[in-house]
C-alpha positions as CSV (number, residue, x, y, z in Angstrom):
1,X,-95.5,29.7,-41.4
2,X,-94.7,27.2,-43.8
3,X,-95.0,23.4,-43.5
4,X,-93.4,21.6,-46.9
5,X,-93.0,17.9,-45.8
6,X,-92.4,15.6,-42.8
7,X,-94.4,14.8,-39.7
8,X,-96.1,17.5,-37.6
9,X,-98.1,17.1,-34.2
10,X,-99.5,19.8,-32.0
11,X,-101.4,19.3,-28.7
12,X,-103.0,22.6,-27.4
13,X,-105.3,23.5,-25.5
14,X,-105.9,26.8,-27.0
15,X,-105.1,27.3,-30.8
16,X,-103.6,24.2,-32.3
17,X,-101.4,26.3,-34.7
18,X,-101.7,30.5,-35.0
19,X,-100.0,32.6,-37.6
20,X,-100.0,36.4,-35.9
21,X,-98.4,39.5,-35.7
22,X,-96.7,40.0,-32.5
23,X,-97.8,43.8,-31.0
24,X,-93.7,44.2,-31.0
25,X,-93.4,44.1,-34.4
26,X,-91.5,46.9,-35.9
27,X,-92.6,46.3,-39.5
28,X,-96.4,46.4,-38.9
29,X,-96.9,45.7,-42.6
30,X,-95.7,41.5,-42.2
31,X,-98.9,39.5,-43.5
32,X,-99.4,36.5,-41.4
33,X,-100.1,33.2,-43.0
34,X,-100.7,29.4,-42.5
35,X,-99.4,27.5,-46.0
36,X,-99.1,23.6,-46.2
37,X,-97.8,21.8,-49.1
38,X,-97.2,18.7,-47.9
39,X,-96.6,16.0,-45.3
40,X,-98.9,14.9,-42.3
41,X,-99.9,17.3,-40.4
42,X,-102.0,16.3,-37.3
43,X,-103.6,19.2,-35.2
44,X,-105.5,18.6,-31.7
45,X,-106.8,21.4,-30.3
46,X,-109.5,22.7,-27.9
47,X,-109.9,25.8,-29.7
48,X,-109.3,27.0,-33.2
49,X,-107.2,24.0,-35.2
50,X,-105.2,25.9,-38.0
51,X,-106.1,29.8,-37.2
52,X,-103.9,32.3,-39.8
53,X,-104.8,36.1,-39.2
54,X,-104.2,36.4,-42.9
55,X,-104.1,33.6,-45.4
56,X,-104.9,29.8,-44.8
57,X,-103.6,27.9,-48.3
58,X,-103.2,23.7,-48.2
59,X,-101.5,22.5,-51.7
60,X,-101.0,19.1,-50.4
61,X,-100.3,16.7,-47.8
62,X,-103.1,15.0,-45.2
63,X,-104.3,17.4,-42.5
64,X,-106.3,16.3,-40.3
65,X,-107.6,18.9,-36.8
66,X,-109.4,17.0,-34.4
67,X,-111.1,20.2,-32.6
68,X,-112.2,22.1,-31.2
69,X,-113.9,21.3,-28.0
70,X,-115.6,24.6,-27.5
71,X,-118.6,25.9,-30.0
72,X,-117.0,29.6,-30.4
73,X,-114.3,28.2,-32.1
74,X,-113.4,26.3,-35.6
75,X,-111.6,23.8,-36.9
76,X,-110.2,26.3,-39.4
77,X,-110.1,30.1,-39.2
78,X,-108.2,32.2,-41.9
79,X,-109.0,36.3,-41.7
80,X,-107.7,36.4,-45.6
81,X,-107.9,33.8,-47.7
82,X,-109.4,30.0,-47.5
83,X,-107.4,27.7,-50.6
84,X,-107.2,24.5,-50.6
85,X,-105.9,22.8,-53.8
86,X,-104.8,19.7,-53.2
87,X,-104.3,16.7,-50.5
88,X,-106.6,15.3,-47.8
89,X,-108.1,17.6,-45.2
90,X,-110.2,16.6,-42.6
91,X,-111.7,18.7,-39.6
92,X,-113.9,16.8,-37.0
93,X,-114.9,19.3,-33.5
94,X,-117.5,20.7,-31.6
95,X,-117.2,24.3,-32.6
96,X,-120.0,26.4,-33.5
97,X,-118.4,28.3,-35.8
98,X,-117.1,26.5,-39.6
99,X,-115.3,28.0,-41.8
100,X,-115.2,26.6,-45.3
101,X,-112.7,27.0,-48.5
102,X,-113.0,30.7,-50.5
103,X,-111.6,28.4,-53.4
104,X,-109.6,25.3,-54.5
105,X,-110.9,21.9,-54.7
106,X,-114.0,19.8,-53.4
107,X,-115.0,20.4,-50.0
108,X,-118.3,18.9,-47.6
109,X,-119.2,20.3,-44.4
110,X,-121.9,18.8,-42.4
111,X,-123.1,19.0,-38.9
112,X,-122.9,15.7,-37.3
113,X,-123.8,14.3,-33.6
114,X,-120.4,11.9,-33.3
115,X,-119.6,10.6,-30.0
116,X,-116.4,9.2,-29.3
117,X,-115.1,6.2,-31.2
118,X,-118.0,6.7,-33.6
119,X,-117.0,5.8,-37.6
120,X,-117.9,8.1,-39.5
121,X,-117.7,8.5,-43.5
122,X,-118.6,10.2,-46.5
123,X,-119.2,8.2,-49.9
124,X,-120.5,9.3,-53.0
125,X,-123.5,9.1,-54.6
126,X,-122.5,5.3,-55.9
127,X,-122.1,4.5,-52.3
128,X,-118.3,4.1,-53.2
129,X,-116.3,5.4,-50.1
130,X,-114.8,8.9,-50.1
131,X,-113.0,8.8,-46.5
132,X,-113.6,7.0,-43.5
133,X,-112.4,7.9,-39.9
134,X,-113.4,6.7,-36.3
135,X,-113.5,9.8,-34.2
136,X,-111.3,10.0,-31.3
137,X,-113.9,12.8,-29.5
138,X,-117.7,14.0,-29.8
139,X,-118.2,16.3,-32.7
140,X,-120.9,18.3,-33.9
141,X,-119.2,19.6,-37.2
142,X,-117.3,17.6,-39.7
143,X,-115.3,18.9,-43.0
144,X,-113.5,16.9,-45.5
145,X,-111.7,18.1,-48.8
146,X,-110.4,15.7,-51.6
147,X,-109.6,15.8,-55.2
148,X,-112.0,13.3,-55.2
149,X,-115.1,15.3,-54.1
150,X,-116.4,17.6,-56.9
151,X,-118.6,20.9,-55.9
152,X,-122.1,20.7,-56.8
153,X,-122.5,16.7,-56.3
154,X,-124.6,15.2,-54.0
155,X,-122.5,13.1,-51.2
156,X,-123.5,10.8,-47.7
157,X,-122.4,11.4,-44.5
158,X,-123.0,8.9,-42.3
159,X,-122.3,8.3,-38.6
160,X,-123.5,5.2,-36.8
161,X,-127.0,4.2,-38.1
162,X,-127.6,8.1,-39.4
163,X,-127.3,9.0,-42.8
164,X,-127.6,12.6,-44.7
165,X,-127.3,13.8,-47.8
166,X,-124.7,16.8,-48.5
167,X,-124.0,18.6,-51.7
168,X,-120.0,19.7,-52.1
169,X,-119.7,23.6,-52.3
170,X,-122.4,24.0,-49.7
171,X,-122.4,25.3,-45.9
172,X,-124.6,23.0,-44.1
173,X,-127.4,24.6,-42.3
174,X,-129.3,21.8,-40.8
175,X,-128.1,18.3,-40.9
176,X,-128.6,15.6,-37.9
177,X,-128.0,17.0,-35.0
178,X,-127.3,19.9,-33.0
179,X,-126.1,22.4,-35.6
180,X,-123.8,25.8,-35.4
181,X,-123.4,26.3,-31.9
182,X,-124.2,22.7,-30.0
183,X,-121.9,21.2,-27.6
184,X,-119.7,18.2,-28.1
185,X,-118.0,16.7,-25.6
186,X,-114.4,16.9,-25.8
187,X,-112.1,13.7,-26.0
188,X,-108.9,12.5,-23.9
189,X,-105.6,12.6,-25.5
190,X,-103.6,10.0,-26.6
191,X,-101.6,10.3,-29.3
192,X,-101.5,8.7,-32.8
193,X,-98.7,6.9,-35.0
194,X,-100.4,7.5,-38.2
195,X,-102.9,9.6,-39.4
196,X,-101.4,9.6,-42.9
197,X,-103.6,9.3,-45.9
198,X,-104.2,5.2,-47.4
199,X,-105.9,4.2,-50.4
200,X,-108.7,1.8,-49.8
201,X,-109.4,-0.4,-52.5
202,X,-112.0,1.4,-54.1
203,X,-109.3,3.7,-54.9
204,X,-110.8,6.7,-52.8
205,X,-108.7,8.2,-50.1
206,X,-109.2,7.0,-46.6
207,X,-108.4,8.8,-43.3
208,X,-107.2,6.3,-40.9
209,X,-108.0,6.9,-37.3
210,X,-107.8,9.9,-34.7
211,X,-106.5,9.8,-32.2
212,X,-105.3,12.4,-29.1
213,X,-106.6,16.4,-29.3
214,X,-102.7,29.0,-30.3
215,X,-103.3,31.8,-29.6
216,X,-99.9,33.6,-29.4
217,X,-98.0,33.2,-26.1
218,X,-99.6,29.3,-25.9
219,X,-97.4,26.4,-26.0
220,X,-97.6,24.0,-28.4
221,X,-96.1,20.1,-28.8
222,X,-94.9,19.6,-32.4
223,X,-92.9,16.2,-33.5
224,X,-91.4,15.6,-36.6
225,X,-89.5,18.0,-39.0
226,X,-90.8,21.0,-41.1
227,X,-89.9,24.2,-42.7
228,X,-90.9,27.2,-42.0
């Protein structure tokens, strides 16, 4: 699957978007895979957001998964690969299991106790804003990539009043919160007219709100035009 450009939505209550081989394949050798270049991409699911069986590879574009609801699930799972080398990915959900980049740009993962409607935002050690987002569900686990976050410096996350200190490259182990494995509580639906990527006027790259929240054989609710 291959998204270049346009506007893409899924609702699922399963896999938000799952590259797989289907058992009646003839030509078992196919290598399933998940690659975005560009465009807005908004995933909602209540399991695993962008799950490839092979390779998971973002060049561009603002992503942003909102899921999942339940903790043996991630926002991202790829069974090959992890690149992401370029645009603005976010991943805000209550699963218990993150997976983070193999390679590519900047990348912070933190486990967070978000409820609903919480802001939440990551800024840099100046204090100068990274991305900012007001979660549309409780979380426990947040990721953000940018060009604008560099691996090995120390970042903020900060939701409500609480305030931790991540370094970019690094799985988080603790954090505020519960951590791997705690429950969030899953948000209503609801839809969004823009989740696209804005620059505030520090310059950094801002994620505007969420909003709203497959395996193979589950049906999913995509808007917008893509190629694939």
């Amino acid at each position: 699957m291959t998204i270049n450009n346009g506007t893409v939505t899924t609702h699922s209550t399963d896999d938000g978007v799952n590259a797989s081989l289907d058992d009646s394949l003839v030509d078992q050798n196919a290598t399933p895979s998940i690659t975005i270049n560009g465009g807005v991409v908004k995933v909602y699911a209540d399991a695993d957001g962008l799950d490839s069986n092979g390779d998971l590879t973002i060049t561009g574009g603002s992503i942003t998964v909102v899921g999942p609801t339940s903790v043996d699930n991630g926002s991202f799972d790829a069974d090959g690969t992890f690149a992401i080398t370029g645009g603005m990915v976010v991943g805000i959900g209550s699963g218990g299991m993150p997976q983070t980049p193999t390679t590519g740009q900047g990348w912070v993962q933190q486990n967070v106790t978000v409820k609903a409607q919480d802001r939440v935002k990551v800024t840099d050690s100046n204090d100068a804003e990274v991305v900012s987002l007001t979660a549309e569900q409780a979380a426990t686990s947040l990721f953000v990539s940018t060009p604008q976050i560099t691996e090995g410096q120390t970042y903020k996350v900060t939701s409500g009043s609480t305030t931790v200190e991540v370094v970019a490259g690094e799985n988080a182990q603790g954090g505020f919160g519960p951590g791997p494995g705690g429950v969030g509580g899953p948000g209503s639906g609801g839809g969004s007219n823009d989740l696209g990527v804005v620059l505030p006027e520090n310059g950094g790259l801002r994620a505007p709100a969420l909003t709203g929240s497959s395996r193979r054989g589950e049906t999913n609710q995509p808007t917008g035009d893509s190629s694939s």
